[in-house]
MDAnalysis code that builds the backbone (N, CA, C; Angstrom):
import MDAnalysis as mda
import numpy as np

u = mda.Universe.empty(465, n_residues=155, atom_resindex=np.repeat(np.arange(155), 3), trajectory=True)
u.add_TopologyAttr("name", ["N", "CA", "C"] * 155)
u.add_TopologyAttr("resid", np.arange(1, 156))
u.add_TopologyAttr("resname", ["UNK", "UNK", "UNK", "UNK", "UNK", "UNK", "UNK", "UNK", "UNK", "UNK", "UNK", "UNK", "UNK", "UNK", "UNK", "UNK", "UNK", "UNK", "UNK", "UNK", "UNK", "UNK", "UNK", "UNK", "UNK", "UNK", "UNK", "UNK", "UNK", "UNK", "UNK", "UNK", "UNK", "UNK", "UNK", "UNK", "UNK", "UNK", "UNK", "UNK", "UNK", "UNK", "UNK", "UNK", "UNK", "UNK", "UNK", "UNK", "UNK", "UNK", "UNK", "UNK", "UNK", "UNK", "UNK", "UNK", "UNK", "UNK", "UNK", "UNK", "UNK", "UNK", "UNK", "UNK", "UNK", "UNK", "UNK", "UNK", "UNK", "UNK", "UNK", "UNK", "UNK", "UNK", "UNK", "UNK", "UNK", "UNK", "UNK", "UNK", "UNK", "UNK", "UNK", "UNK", "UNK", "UNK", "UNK", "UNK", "UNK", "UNK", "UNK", "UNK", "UNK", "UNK", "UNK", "UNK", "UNK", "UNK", "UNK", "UNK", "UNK", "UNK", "UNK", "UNK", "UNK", "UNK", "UNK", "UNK", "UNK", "UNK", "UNK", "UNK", "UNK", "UNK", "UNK", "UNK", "UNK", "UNK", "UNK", "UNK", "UNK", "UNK", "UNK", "UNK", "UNK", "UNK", "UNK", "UNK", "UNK", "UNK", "UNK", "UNK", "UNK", "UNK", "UNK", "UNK", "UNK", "UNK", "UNK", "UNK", "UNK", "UNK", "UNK", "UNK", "UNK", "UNK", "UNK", "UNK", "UNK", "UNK", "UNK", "UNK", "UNK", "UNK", "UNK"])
u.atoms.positions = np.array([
    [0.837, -1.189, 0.000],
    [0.000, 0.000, 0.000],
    [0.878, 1.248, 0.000],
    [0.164, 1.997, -1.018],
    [1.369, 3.492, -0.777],
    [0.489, 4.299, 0.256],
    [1.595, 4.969, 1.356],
    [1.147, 5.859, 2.333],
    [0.323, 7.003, 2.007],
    [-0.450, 7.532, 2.905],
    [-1.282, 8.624, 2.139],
    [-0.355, 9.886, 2.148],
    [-0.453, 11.003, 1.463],
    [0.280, 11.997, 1.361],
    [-0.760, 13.282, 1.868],
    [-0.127, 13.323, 2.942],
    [-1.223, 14.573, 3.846],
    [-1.027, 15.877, 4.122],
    [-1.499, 16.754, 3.427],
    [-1.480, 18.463, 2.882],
    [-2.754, 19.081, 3.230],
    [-2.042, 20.383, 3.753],
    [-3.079, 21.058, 4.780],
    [-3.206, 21.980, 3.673],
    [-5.460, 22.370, 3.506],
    [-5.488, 22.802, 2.557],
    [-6.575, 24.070, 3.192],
    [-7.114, 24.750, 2.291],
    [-8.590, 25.681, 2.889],
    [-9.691, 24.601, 3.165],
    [-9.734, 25.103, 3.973],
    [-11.410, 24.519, 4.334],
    [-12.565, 23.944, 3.102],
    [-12.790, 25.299, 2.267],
    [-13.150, 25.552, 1.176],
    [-12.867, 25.243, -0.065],
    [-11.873, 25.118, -0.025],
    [-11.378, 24.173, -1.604],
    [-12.132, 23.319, -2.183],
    [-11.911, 23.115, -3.319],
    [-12.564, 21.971, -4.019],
    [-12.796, 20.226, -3.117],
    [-11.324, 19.963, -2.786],
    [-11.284, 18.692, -2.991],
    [-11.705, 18.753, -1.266],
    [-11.063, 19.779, -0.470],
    [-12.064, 19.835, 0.735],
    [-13.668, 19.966, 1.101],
    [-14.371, 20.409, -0.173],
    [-15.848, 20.407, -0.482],
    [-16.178, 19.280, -0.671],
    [-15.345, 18.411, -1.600],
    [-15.721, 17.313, -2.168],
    [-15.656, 16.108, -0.719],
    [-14.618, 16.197, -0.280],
    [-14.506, 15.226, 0.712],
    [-15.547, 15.509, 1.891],
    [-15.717, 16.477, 2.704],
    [-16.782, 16.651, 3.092],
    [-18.031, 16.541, 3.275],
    [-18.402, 16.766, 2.060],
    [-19.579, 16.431, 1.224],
    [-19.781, 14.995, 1.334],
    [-19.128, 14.350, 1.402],
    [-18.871, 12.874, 1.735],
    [-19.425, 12.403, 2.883],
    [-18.237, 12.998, 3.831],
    [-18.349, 13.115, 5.477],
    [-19.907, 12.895, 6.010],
    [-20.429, 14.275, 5.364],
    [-21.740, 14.535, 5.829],
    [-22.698, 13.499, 5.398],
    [-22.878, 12.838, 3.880],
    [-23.592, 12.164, 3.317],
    [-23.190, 10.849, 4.304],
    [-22.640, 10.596, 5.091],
    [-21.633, 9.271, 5.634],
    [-22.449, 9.313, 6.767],
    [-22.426, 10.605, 7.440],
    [-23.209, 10.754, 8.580],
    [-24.419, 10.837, 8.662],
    [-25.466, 11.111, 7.940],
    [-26.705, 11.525, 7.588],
    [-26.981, 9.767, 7.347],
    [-26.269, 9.235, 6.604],
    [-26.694, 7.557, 6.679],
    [-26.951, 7.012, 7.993],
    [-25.706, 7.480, 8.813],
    [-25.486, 6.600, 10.058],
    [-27.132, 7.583, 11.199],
    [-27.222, 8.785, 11.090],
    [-27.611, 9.174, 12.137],
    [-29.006, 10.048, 11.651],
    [-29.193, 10.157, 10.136],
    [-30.337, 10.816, 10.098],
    [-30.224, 12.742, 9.466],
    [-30.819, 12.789, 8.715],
    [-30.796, 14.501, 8.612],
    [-29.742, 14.790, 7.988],
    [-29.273, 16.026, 8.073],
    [-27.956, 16.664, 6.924],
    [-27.014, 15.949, 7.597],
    [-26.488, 14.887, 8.285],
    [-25.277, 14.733, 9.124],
    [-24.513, 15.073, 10.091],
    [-24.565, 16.424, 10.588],
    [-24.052, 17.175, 11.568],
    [-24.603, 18.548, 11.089],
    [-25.100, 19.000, 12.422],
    [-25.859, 20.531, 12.597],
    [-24.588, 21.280, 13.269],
    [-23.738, 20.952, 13.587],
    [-22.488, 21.618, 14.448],
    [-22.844, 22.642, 13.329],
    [-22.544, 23.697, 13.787],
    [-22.329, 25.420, 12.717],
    [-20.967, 24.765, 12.625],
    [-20.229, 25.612, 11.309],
    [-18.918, 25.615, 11.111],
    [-18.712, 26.351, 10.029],
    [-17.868, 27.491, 10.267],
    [-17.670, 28.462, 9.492],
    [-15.936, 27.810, 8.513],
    [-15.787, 28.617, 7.357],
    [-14.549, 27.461, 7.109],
    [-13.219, 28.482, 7.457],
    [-13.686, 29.857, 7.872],
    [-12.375, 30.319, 8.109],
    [-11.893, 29.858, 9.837],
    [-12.852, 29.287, 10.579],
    [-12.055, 28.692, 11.837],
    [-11.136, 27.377, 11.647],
    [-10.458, 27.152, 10.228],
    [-9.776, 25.851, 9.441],
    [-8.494, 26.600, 9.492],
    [-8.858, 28.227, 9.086],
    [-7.212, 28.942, 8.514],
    [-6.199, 28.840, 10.096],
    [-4.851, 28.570, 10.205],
    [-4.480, 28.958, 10.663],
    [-4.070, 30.558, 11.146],
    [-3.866, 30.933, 12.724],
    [-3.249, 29.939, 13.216],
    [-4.015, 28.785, 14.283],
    [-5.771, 29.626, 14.347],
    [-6.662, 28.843, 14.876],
    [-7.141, 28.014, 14.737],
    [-6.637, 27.308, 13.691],
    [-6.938, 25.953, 13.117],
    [-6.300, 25.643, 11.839],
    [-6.716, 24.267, 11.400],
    [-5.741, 23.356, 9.974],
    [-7.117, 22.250, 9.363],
    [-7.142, 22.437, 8.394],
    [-7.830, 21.295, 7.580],
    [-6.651, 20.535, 6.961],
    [-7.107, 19.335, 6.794],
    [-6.376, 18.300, 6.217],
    [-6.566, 17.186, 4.974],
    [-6.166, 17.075, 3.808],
    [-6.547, 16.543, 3.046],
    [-5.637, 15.276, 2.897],
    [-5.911, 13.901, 2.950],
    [-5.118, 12.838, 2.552],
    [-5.440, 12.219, 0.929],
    [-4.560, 11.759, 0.436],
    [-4.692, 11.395, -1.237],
    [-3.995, 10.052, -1.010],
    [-4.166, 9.046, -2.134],
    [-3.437, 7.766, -2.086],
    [-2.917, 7.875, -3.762],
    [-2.189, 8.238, -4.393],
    [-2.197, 7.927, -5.440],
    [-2.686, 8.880, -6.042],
    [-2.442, 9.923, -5.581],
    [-3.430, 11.388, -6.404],
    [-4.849, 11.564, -6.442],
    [-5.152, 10.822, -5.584],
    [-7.006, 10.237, -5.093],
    [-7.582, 10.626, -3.857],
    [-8.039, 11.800, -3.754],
    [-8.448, 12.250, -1.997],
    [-9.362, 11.034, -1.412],
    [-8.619, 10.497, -0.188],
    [-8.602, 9.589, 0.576],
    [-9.495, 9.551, 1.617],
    [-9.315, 11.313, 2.393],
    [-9.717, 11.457, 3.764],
    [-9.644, 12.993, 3.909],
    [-9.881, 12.933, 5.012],
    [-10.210, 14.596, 5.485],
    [-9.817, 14.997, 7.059],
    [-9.875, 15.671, 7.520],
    [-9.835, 16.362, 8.973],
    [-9.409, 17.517, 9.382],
    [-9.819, 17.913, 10.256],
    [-9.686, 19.528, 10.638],
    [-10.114, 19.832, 12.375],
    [-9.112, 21.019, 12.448],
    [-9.154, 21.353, 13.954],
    [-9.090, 22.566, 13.996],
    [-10.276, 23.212, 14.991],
    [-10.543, 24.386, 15.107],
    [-10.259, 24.809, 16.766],
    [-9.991, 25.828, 17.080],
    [-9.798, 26.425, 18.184],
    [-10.970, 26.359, 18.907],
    [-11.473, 25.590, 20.160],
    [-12.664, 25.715, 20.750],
    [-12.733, 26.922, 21.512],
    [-13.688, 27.189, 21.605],
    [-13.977, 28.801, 21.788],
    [-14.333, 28.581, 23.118],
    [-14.555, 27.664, 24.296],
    [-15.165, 27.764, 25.309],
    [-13.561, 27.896, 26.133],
    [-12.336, 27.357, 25.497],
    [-11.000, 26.800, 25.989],
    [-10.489, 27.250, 25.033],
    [-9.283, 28.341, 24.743],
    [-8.305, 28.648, 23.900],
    [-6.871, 27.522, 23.623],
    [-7.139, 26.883, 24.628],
    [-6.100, 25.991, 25.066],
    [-6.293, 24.583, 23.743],
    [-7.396, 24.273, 23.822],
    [-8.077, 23.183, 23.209],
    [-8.062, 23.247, 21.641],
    [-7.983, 22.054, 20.888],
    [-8.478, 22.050, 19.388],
    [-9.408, 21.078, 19.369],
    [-10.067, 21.467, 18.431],
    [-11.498, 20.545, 18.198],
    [-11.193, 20.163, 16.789],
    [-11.403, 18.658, 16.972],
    [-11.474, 18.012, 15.424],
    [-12.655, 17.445, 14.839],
    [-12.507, 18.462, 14.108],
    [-14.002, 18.325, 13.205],
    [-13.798, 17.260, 11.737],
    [-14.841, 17.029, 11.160],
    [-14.911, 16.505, 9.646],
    [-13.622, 15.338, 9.308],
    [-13.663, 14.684, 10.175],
    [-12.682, 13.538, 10.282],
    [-12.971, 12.806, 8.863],
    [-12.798, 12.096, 8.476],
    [-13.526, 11.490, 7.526],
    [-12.354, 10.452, 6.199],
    [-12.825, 8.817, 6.117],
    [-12.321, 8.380, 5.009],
    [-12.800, 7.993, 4.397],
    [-12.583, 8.059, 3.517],
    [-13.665, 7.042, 1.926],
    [-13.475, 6.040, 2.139],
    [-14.477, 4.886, 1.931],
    [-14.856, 3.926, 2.174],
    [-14.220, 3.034, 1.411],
    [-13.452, 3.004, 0.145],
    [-12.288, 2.490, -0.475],
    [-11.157, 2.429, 0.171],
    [-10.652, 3.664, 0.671],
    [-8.816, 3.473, 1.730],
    [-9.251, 3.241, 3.236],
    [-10.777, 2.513, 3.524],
    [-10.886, 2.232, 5.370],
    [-9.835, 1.107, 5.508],
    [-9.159, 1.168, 6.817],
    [-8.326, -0.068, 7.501],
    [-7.042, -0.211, 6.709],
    [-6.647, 1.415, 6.022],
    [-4.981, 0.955, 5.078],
    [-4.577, 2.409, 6.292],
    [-5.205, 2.793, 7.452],
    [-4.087, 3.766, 8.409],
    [-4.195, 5.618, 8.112],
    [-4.978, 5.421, 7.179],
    [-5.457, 6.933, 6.163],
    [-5.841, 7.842, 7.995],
    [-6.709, 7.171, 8.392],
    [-7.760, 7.963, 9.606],
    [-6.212, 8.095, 10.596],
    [-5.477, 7.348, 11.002],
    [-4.192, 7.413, 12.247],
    [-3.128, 8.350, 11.266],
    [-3.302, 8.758, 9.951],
    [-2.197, 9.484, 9.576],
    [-2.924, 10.788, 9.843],
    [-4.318, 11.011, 9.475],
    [-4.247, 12.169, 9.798],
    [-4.610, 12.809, 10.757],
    [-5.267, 12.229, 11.859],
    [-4.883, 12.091, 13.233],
    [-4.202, 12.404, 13.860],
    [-2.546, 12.077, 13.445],
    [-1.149, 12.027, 13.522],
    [-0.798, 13.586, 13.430],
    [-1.403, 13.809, 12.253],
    [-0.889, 14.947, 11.516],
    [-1.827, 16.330, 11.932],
    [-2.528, 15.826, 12.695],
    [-3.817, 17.145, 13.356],
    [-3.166, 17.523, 14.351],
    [-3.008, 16.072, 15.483],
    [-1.966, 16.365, 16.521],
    [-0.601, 17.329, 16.643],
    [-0.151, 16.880, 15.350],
    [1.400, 17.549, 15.078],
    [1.359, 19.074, 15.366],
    [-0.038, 19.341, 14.221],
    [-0.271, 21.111, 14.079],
    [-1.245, 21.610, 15.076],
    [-1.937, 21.370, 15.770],
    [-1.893, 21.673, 16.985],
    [-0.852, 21.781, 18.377],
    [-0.362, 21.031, 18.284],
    [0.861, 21.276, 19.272],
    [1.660, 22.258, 18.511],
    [1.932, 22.111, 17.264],
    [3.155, 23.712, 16.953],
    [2.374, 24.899, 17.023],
    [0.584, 25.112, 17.157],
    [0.098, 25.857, 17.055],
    [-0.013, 26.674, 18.969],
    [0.445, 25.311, 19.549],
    [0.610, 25.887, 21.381],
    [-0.903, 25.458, 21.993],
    [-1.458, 24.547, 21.029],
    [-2.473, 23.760, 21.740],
    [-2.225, 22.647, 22.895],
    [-2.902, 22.437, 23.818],
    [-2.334, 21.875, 25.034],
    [-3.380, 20.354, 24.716],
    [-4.358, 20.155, 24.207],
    [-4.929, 19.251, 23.979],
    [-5.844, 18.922, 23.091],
    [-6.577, 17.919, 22.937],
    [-7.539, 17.689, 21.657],
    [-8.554, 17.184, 22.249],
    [-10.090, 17.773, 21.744],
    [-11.351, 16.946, 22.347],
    [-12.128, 17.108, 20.639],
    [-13.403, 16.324, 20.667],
    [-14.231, 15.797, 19.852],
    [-15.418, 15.234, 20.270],
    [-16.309, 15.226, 19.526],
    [-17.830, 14.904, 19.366],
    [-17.633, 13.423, 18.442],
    [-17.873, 12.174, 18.627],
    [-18.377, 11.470, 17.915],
    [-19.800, 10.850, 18.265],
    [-20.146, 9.508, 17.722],
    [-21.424, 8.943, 18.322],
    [-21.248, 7.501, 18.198],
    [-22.209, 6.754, 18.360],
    [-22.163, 5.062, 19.161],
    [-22.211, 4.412, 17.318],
    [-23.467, 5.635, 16.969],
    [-23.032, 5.055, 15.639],
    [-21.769, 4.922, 14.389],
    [-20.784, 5.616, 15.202],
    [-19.533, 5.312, 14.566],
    [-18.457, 4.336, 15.703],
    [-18.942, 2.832, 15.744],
    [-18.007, 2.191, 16.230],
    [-16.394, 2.288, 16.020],
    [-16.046, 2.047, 14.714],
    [-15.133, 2.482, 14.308],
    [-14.060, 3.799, 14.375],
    [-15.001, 4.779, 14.401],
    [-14.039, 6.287, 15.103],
    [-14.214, 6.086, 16.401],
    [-14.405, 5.746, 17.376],
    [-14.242, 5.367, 18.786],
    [-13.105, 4.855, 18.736],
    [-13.115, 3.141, 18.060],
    [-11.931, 2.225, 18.551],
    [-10.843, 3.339, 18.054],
    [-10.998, 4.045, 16.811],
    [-9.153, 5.023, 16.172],
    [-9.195, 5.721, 17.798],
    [-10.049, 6.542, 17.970],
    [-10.020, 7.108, 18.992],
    [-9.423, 6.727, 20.518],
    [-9.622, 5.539, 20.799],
    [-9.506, 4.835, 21.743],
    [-7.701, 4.267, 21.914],
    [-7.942, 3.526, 21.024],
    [-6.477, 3.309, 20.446],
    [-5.318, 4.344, 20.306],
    [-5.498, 5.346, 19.868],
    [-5.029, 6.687, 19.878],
    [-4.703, 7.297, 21.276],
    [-5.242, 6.459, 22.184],
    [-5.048, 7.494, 23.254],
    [-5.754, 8.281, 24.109],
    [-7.033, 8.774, 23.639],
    [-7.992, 9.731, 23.191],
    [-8.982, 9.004, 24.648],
    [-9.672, 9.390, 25.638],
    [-10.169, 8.844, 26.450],
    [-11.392, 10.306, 26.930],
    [-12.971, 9.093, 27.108],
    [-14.018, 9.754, 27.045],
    [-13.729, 11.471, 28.117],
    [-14.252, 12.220, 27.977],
    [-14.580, 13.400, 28.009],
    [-15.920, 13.820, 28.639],
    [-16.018, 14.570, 29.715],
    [-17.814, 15.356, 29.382],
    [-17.897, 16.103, 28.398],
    [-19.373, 15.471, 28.179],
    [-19.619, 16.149, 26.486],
    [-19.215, 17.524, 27.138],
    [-19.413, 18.063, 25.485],
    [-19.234, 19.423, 25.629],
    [-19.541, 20.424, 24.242],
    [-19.922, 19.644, 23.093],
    [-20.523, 20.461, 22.087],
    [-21.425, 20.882, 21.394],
    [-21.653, 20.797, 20.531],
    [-22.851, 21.028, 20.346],
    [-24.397, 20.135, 20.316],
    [-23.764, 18.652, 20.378],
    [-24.899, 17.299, 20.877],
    [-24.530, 17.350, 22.183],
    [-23.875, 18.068, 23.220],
    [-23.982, 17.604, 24.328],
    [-25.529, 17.579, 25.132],
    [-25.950, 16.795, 25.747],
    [-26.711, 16.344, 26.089],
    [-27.700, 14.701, 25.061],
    [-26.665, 14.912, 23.928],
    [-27.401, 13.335, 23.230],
    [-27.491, 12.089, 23.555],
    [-27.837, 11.477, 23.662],
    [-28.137, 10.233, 24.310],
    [-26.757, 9.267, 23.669],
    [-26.459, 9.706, 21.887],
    [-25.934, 9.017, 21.857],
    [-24.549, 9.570, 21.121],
    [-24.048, 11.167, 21.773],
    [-22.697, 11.110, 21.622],
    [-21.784, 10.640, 22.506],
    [-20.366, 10.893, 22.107],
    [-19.616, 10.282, 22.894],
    [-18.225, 11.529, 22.469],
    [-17.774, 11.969, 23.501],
    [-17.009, 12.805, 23.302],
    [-15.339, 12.534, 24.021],
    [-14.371, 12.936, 23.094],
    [-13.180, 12.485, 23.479],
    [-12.111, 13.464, 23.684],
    [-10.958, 12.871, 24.765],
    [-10.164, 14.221, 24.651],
    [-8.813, 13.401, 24.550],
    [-7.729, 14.114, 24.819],
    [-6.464, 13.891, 24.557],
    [-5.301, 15.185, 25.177],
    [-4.451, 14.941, 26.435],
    [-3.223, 15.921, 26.268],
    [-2.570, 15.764, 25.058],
    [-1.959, 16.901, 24.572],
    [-0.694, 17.086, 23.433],
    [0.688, 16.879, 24.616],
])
């Protein structure tokens, strides 16, 4: 397998629209409705308050992710729009860029990482879990859902 090649892009871009667009259609399967109601503006992506992330395999956008400055904690990054295509699941795409969210948050002087997922993504739990990443009180915008599950992480 060739490694994914992971480049931090606008929020807004094409291939960040495109992947997204994904994301959401991914989520809206699993949970109902547009996929996520979180607001998200795409300039909280620009550094230095945040990074979007695009992974490719072969010149083929792979995956996605992005971390925004949580506004309740300056300290904190929030990773939003995680996301892999359902062709590169289980080749490491989701732990590279993971990897690589982590990285730019810590050079950005972030002290830690939290997130919103749900029960219906078994799978982003276990990355999550595995990673390090250990449950959290909610705290975003499903907090109070029956069935999120929210995660954090020191840098």
């Amino acid at each position: 397998m060739t490694d994914p090649v992971i480049t931090q892009v606008r929020y807004g871009s094409p291939v960040a629209r495109e992947l997204t667009a994904a994301a959401l259609a991914d989520l809206a399967a699993r949970y109902g409705g547009d996929g996520d109601g979180a607001p998200i503006e795409a300039m909280e992506f620009d550094p230095p308050e945040g990074c979007f992330l695009v992974a490719t395999i072969g010149g083929a956008p792979a995956g996605c992710g992005g971390w925004r400055t949580l506004a309740a904690d300056p300290s904190t990054a929030e990773i939003k729009r995680m996301y892999v295509a359902p062709e590169y699941r289980g080749r490491g795409v989701a732990r590279a860029i993971l990897a690589r969210l982590e990285e730019t948050a810590r050079a950005a002087g972030k002290k830690q990482m939290a997130l919103e997922t749900g029960t219906a993504q078994p799978e982003a739990i276990a990355l999550y879990e595995r990673s390090g990443y250990e449950r959290i009180t909610d705290f975003g915008y499903y907090k109070g859902y029956d069935d999120v599950r929210s995660f954090g992480r020191a840098l």
